[in-house]
N, CA and C atoms as an extended XYZ file, in Angstrom:
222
Properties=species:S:1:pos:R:3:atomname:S:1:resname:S:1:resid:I:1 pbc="F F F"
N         0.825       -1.188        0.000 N   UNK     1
C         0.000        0.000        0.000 CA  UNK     1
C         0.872        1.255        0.000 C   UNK     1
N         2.217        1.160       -0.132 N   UNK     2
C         3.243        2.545       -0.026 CA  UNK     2
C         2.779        3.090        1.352 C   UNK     2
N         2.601        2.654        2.142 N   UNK     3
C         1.867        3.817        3.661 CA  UNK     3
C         3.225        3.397        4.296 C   UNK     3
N         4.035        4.480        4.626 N   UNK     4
C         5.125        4.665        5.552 CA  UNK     4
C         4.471        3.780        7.161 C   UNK     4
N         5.673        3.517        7.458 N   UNK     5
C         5.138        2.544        8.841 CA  UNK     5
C         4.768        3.798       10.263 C   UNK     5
N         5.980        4.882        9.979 N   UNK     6
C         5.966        5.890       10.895 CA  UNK     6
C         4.371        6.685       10.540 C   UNK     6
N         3.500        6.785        9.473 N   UNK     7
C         2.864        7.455        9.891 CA  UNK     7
C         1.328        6.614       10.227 C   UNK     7
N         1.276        5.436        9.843 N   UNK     8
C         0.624        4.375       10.655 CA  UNK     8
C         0.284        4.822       12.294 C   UNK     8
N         1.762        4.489       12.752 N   UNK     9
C         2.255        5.104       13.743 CA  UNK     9
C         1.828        6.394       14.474 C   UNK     9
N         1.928        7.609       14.126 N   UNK    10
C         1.350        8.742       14.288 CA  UNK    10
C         0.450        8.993       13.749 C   UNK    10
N        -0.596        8.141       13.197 N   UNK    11
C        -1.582        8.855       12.735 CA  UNK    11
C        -2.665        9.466       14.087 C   UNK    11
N        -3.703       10.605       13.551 N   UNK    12
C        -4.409       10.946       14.579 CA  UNK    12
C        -5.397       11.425       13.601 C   UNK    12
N        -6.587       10.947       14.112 N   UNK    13
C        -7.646       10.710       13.598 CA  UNK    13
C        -8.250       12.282       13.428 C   UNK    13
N        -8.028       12.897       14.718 N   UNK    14
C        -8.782       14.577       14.284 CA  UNK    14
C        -7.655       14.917       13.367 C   UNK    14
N        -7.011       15.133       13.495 N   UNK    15
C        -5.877       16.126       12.182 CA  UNK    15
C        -6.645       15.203       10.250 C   UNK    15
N        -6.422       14.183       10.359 N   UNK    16
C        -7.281       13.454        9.422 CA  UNK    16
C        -8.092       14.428        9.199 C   UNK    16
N        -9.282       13.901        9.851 N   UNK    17
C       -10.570       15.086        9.431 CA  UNK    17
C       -10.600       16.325        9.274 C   UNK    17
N        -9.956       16.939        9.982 N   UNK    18
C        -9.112       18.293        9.891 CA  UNK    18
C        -9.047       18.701        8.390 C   UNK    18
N        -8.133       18.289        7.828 N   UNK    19
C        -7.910       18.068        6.626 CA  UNK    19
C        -8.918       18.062        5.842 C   UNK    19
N        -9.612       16.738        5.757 N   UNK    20
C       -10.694       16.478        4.788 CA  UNK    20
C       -11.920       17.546        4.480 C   UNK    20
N       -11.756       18.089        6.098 N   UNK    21
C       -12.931       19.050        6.536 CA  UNK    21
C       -12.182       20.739        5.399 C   UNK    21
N       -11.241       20.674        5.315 N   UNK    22
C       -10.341       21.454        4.856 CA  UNK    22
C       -10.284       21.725        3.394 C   UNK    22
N       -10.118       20.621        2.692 N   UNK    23
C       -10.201       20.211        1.584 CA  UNK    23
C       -11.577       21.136        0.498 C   UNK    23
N       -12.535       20.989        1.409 N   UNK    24
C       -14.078       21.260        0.116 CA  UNK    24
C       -14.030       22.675        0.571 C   UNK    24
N       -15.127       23.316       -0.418 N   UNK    25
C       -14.936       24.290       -0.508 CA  UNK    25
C       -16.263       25.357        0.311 C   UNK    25
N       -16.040       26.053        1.306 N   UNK    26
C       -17.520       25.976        2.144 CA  UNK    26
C       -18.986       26.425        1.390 C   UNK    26
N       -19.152       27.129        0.196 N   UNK    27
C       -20.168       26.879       -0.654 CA  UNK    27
C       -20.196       25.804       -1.080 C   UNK    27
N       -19.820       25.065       -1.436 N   UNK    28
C       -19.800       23.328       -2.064 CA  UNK    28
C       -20.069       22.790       -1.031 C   UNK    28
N       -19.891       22.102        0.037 N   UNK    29
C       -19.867       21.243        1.058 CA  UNK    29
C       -20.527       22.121        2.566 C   UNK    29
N       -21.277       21.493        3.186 N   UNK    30
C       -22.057       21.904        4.639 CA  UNK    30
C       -22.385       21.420        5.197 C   UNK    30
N       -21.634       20.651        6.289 N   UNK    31
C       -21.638       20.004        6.718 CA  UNK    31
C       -21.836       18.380        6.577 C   UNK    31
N       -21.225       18.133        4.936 N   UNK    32
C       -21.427       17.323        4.240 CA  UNK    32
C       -22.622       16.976        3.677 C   UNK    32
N       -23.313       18.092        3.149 N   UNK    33
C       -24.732       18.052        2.481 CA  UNK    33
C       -24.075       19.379        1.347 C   UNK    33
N       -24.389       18.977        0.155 N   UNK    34
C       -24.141       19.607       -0.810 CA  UNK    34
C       -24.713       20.717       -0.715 C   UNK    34
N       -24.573       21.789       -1.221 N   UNK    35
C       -25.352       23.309       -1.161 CA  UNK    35
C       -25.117       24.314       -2.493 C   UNK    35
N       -24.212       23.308       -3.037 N   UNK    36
C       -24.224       24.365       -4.301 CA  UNK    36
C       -23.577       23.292       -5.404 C   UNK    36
N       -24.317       23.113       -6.656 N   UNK    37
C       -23.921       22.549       -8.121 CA  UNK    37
C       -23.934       23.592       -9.075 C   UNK    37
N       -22.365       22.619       -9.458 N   UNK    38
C       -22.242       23.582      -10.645 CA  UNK    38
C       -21.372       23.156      -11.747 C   UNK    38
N       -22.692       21.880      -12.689 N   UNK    39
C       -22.522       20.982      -13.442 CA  UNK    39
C       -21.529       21.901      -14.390 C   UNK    39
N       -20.502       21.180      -15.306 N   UNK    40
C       -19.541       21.425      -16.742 CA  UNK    40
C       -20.394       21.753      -17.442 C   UNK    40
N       -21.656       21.207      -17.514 N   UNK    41
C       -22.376       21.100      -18.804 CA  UNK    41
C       -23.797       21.819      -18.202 C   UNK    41
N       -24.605       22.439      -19.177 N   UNK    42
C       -25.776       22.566      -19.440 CA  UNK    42
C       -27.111       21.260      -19.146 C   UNK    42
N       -27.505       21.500      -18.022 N   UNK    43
C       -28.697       20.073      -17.688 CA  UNK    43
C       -29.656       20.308      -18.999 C   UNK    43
N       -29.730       21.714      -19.117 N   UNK    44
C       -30.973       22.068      -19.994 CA  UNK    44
C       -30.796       21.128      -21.412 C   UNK    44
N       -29.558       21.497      -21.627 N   UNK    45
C       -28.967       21.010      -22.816 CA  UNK    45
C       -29.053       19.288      -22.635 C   UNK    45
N       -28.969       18.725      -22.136 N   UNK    46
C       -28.172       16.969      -21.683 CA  UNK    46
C       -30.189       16.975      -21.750 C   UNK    46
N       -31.378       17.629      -21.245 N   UNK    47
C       -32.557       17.139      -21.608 CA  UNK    47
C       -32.830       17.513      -22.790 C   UNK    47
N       -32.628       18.229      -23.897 N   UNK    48
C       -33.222       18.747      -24.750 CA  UNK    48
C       -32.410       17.392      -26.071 C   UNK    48
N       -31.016       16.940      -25.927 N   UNK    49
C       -30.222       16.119      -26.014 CA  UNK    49
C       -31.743       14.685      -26.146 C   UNK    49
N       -31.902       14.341      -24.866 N   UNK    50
C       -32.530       13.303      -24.667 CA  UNK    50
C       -33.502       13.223      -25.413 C   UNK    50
N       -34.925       14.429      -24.738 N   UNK    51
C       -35.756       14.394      -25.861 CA  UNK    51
C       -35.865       14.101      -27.152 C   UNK    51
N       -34.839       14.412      -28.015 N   UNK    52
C       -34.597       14.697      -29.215 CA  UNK    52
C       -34.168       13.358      -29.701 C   UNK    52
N       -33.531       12.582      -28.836 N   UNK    53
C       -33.235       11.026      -28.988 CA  UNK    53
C       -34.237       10.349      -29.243 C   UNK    53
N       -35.206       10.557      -27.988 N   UNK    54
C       -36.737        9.872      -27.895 CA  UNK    54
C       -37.361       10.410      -29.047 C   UNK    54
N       -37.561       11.369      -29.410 N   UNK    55
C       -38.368       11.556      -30.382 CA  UNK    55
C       -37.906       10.962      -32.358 C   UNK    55
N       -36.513       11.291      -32.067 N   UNK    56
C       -36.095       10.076      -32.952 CA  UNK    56
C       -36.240        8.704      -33.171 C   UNK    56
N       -36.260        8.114      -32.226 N   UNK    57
C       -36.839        6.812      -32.136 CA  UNK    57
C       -38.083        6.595      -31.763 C   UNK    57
N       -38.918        7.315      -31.462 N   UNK    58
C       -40.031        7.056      -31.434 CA  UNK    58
C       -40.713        7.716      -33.429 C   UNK    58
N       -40.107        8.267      -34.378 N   UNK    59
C       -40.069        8.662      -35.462 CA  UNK    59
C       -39.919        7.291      -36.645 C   UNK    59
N       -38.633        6.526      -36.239 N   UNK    60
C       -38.254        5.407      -36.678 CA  UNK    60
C       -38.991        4.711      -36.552 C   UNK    60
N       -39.489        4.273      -35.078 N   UNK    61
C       -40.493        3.004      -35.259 CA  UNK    61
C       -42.100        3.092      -35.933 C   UNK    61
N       -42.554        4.549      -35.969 N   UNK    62
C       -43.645        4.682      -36.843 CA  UNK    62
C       -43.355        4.357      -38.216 C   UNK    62
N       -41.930        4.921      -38.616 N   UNK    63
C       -41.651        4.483      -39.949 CA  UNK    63
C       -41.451        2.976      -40.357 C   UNK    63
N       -41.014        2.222      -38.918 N   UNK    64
C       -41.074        0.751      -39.358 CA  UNK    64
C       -42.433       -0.157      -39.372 C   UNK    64
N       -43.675        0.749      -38.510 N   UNK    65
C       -44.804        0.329      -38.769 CA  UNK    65
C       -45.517        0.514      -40.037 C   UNK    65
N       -45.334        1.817      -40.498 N   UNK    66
C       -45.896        2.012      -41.109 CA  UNK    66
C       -45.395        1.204      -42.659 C   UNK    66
N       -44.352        0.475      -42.864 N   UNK    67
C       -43.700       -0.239      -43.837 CA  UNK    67
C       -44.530       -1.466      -43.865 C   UNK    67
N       -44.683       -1.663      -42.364 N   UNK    68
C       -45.126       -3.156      -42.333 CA  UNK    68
C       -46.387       -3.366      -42.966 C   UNK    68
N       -47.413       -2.254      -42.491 N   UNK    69
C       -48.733       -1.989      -42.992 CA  UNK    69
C       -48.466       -1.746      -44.470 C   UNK    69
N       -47.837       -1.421      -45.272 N   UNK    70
C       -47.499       -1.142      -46.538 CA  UNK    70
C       -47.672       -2.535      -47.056 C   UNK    70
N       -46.908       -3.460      -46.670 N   UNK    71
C       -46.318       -4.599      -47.100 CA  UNK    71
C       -47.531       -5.817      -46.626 C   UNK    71
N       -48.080       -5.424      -45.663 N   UNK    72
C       -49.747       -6.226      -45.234 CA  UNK    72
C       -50.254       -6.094      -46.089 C   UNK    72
N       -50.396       -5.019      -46.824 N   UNK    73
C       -51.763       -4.421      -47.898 CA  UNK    73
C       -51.034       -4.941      -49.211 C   UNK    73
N       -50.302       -5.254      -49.471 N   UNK    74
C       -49.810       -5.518      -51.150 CA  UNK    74
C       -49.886       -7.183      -51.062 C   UNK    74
């Protein structure tokens, strides 16, 4: 695991947390309950994305019904 034996040794559990507690950023993190996002990307965008999927395939499969019914009738 590379973990030095000496700090095995000295470790101390508040300085640990200390740290961790240290680490986030106090708009981001509160008391370990999130309080602020702030996705890379556009959500709006990643649904409008989706929709547009669904409605594509829901486009296709009318077109594969509607073949079939073509091909019933001849």
């Amino acid at each position: 695991m590379n973990i030095p034996v000496d700090a095995i040794k000295n470790f101390d559990e508040e300085k640990a947390i200390n740290i961790v507690s240290n680490t986030f950023q106090d708009e981001v993190f509160n008391g370990g309950v999130v309080t602020q996002y702030n996705p890379t990307f556009n959500p709006i965008d990643k649904l409008v994305d989706l929709y547009d999927q669904i409605i594509k395939e829901k486009n296709e499969r009318i077109s594969f019904l509607e073949q079939l019914l073509t091909k019933q009738k001849t």
